[in-house]
C-alpha positions as CSV (number, residue, x, y, z in Angstrom):
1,X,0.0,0.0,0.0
2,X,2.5,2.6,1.1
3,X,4.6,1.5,-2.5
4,X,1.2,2.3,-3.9
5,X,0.6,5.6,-2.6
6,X,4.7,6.6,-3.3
7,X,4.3,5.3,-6.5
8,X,0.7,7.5,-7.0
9,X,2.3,10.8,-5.6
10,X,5.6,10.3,-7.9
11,X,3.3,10.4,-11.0
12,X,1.2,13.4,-9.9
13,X,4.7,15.3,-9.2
14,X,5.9,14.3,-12.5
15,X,2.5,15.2,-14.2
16,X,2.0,18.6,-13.1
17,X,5.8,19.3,-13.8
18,X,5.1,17.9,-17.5
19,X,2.4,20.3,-17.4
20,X,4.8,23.8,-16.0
21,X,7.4,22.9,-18.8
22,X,4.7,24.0,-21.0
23,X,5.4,27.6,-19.8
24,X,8.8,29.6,-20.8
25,X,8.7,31.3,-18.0
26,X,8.4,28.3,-15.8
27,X,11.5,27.1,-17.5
28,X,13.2,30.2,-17.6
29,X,12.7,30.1,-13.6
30,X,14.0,26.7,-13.5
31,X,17.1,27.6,-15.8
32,X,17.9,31.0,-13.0
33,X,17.7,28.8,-10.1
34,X,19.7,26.0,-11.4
35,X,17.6,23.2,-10.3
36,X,17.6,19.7,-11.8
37,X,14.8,18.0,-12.9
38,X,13.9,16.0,-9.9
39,X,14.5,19.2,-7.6
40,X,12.4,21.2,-10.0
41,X,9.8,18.3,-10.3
42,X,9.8,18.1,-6.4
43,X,9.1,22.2,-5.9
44,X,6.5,22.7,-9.2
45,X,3.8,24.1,-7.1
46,X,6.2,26.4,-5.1
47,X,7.5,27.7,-8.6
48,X,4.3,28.0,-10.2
49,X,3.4,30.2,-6.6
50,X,6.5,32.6,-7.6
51,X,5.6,33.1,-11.2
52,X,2.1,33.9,-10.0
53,X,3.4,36.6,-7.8
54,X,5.4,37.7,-9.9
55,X,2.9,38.4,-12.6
56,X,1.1,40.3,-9.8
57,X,4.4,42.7,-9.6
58,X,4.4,43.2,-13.0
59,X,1.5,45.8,-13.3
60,X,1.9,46.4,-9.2
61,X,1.2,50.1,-8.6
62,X,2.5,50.7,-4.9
63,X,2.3,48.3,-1.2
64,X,-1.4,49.5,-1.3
65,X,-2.2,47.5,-4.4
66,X,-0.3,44.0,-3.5
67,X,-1.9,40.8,-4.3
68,X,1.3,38.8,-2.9
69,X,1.0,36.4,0.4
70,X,3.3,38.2,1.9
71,X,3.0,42.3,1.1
72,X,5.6,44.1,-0.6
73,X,7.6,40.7,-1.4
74,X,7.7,38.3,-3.8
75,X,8.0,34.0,-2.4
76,X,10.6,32.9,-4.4
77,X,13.4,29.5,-3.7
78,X,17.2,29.7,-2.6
79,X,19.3,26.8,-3.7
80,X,22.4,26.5,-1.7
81,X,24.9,23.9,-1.2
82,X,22.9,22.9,2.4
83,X,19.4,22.4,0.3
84,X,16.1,24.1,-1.8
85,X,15.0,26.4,0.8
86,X,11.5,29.0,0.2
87,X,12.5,32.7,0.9
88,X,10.7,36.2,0.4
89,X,12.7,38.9,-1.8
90,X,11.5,42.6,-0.9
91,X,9.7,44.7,-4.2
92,X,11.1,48.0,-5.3
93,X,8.2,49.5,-3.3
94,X,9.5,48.2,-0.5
95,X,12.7,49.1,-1.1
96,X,11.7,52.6,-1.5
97,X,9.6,52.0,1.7
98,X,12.8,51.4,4.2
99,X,14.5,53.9,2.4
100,X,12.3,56.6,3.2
101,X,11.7,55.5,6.7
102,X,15.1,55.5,7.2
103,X,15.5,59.0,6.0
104,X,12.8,60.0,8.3
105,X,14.1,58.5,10.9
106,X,17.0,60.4,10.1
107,X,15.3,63.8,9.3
108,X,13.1,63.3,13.3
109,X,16.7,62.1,15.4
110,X,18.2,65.8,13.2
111,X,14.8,67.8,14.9
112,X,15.3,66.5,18.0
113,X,18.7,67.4,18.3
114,X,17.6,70.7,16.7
115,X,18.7,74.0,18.6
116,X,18.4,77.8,17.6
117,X,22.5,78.5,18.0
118,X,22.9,75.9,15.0
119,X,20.1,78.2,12.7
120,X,22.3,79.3,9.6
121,X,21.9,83.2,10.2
122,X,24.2,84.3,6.6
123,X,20.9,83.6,4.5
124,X,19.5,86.6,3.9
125,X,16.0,85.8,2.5
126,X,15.5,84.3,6.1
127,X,16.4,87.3,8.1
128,X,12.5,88.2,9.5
129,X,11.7,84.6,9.9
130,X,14.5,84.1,12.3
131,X,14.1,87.9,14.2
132,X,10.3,86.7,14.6
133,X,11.7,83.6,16.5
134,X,14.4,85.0,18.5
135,X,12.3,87.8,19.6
136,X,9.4,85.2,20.5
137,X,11.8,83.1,22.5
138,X,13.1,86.2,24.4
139,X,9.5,87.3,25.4
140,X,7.6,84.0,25.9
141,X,5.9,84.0,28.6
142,X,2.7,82.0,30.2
143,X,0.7,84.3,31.8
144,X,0.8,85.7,27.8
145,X,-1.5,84.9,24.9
146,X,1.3,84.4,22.5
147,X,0.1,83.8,18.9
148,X,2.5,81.1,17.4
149,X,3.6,81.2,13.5
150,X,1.7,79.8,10.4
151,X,5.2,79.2,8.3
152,X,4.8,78.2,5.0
153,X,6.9,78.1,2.0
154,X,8.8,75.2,-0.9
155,X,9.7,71.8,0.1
156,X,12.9,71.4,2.0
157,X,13.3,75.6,3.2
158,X,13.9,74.4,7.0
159,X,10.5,75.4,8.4
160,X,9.8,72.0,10.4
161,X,13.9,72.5,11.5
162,X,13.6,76.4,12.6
163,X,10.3,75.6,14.6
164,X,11.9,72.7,15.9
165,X,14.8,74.6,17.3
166,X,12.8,77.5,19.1
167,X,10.5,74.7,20.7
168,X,13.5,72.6,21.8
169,X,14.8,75.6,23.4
170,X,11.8,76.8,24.9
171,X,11.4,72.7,26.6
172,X,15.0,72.4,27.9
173,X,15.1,76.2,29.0
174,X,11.9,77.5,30.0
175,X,10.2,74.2,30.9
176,X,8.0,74.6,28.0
177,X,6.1,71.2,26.7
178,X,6.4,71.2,23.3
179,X,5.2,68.8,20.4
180,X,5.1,68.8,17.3
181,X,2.9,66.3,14.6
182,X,2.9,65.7,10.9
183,X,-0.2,65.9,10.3
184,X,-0.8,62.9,7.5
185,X,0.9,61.0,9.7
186,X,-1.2,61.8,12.6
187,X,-4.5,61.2,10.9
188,X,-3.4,57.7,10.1
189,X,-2.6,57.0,13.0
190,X,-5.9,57.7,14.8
191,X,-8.0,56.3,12.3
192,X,-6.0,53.1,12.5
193,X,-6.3,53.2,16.3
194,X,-9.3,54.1,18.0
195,X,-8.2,53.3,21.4
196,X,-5.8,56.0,21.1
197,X,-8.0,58.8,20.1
198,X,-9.4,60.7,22.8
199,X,-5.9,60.3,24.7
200,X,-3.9,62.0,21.9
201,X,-6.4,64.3,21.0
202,X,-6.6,65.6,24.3
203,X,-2.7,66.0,24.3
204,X,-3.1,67.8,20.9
205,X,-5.4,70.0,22.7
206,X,-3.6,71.0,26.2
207,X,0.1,70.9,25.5
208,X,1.8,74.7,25.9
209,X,2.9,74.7,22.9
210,X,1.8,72.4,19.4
211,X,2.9,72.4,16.1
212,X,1.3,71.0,13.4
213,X,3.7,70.3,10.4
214,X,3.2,69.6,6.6
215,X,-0.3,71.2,7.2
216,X,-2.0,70.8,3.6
217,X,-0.3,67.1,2.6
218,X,-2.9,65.2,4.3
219,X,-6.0,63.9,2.1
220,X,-9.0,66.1,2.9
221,X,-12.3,64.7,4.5
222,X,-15.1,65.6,6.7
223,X,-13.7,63.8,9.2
224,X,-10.1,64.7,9.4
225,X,-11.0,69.1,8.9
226,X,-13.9,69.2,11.0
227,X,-13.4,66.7,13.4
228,X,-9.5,66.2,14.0
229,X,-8.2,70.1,13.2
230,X,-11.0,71.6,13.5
231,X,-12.0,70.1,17.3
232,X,-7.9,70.4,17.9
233,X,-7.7,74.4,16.7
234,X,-11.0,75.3,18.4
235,X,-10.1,73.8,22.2
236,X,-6.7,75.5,21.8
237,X,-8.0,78.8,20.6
238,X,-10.7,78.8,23.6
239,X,-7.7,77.9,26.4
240,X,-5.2,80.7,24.4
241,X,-2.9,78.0,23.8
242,X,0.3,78.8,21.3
243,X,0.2,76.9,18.0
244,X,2.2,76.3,15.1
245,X,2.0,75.3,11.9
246,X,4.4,74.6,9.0
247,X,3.3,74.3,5.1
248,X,3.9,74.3,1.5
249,X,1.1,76.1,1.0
250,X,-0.2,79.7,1.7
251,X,-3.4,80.4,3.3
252,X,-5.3,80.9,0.4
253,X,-4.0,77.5,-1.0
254,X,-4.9,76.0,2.4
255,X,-8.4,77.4,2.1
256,X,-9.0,75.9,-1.3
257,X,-7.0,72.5,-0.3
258,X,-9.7,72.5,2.5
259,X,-13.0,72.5,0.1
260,X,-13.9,68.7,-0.2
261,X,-16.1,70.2,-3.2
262,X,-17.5,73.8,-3.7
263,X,-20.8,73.5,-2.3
264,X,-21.4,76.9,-0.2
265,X,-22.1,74.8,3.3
266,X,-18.0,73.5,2.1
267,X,-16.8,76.9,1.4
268,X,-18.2,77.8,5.5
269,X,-16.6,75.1,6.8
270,X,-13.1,75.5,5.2
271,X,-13.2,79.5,6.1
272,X,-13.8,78.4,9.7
273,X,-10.8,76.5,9.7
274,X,-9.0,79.1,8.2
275,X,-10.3,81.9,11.0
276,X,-9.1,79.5,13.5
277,X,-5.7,79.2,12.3
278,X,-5.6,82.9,11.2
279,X,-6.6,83.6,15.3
280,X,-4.3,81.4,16.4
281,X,-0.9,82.2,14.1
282,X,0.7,85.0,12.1
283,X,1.4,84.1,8.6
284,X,5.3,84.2,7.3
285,X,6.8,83.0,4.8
286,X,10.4,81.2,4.3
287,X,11.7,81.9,1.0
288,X,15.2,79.4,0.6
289,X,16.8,77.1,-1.5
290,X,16.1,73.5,-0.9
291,X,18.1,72.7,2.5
292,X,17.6,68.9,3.0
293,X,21.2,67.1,4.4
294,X,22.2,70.5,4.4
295,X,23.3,72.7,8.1
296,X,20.3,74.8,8.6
């Protein structure tokens, strides 16, 4: 019986390998991992897996879009001189994935570290941004209502790191709590995790002094205006709590990046926002070259 059943399972391996040979690309697989026959007979199914995936990385448009077992890789064999052994081989999204996440990882340990003696002063162009923080470092004061700065201007100018600098200064000198969110970031984060919403959003809400950076690169809903910022900006303007911002856009842009489509009730609710942040900051903007992996 068991000769039987040995015999029965050799056949359906060498059936269904038959079968694959009728693919080039099955044999083109075989051919890169420079398997014999009886290894390639043995492992058709976990081949024929690969190719699949494969074919799903072919017209792959990001992580978001993966059909693979395992997302962002592709299931593919190993042969080495100990054996045939299944392994998982990371996509170019991927890739790009831990690259970024190490540059931002990068980028946050840089902002931490972040202090206003190592602000380049020799740029012209950013001559009233930095007299606006230096004077609002020298006068803070709690018993104040101190409007904060709604700083916008081109990718990679050093708003996030100038902000970053007065804030750290302000924590380790004038025992000031200080935090400061990206915003997309945040809104991911508490729709993925309910549990953690009323506990962050009441930190967002109380700390001395917030910052909210990379305002205008989050996608726009209902949900994240009205309810996230809006809720955020409203408790911190009744409590005349300092608040900054940081964007690429201008607060015209902002107000039309706010309208989820230009129905009049819209157009309110986007202007509330924008009276809120308008009560709350003074608008400046940071005219500069880009100054990523560059001293600041």
């Amino acid at each position: 019986m068991e000769i039987t059943f040995k015999n029965d399972r050799q056949n359906t391996l060498r059936k269904n390998y038959e079968e694959a040979l009728k693919q080039p690309d099955f044999i083109r697989l075989v051919k890169k991992l420079k398997l014999t026959d009886e290894e390639a007979m043995k492992k058709t199914t976990k081949l024929l897996d690969t190719l699949e995936e494969l074919s799903h990385c072919k017209n792959c448009k990001g992580l978001y879009a993966c059909q693979n077992a395992y997302r962002g890789h592709v299931s593919i064999l190993e042969k080495t001189p100990e054996g045939i052994y299944g392994t998982y081989l990371p996509c170019k999204y991927t890739k790009k994935e831990w690259l970024a996440k190490s540059a931002k990882k990068d980028e946050e340990n840089e902002l931490l570290k972040a202090r206003m003696k190592d602000i380049d002063v020799k740029d012209k162009k950013r001559v009233e941004v930095i007299k606006w923080l230096d004077a609002f470092y020298e006068n803070f004061d709690f018993s104040k209502n101190m409007k904060g700065l709604y700083l916008h201007g081109s990718f990679g100018s050093g708003k996030t790191f100038l902000i970053s600098a007065l804030l750290n200064e302000l924590k380790e000198k004038k025992n000031v709590e200080t935090e400061i969110i990206y915003f997309p970031e945040v809104l991911r984060e508490l729709k993925g995790d309910w549990e953690l919403y009323e506990a962050r959003m009441k930190k967002y809400q109380t700390i001395d002094i917030l910052c909210i950076d990379d305002l205008g690169a989050e996608k726009v809903s209902e949900w994240s205006r009205d309810e996230v910022l809006g809720t955020i900006l409203q408790s911190r303007m009744n409590h005349n709590l300092t608040t900054f911002f940081t964007s690429n856009l201008d607060l015209k842009e902002l107000e039309r990046h706010f309208l989820t489509n230009d129905k009049s009730d819209e157009r309110i609710k986007a202007r509330r926002i924008m009276e809120r942040i308008k009560q709350l900051s003074i608008e400046m903007e940071l005219i500069s070259e880009n100054r990523r992996n560059e001293k600041y």
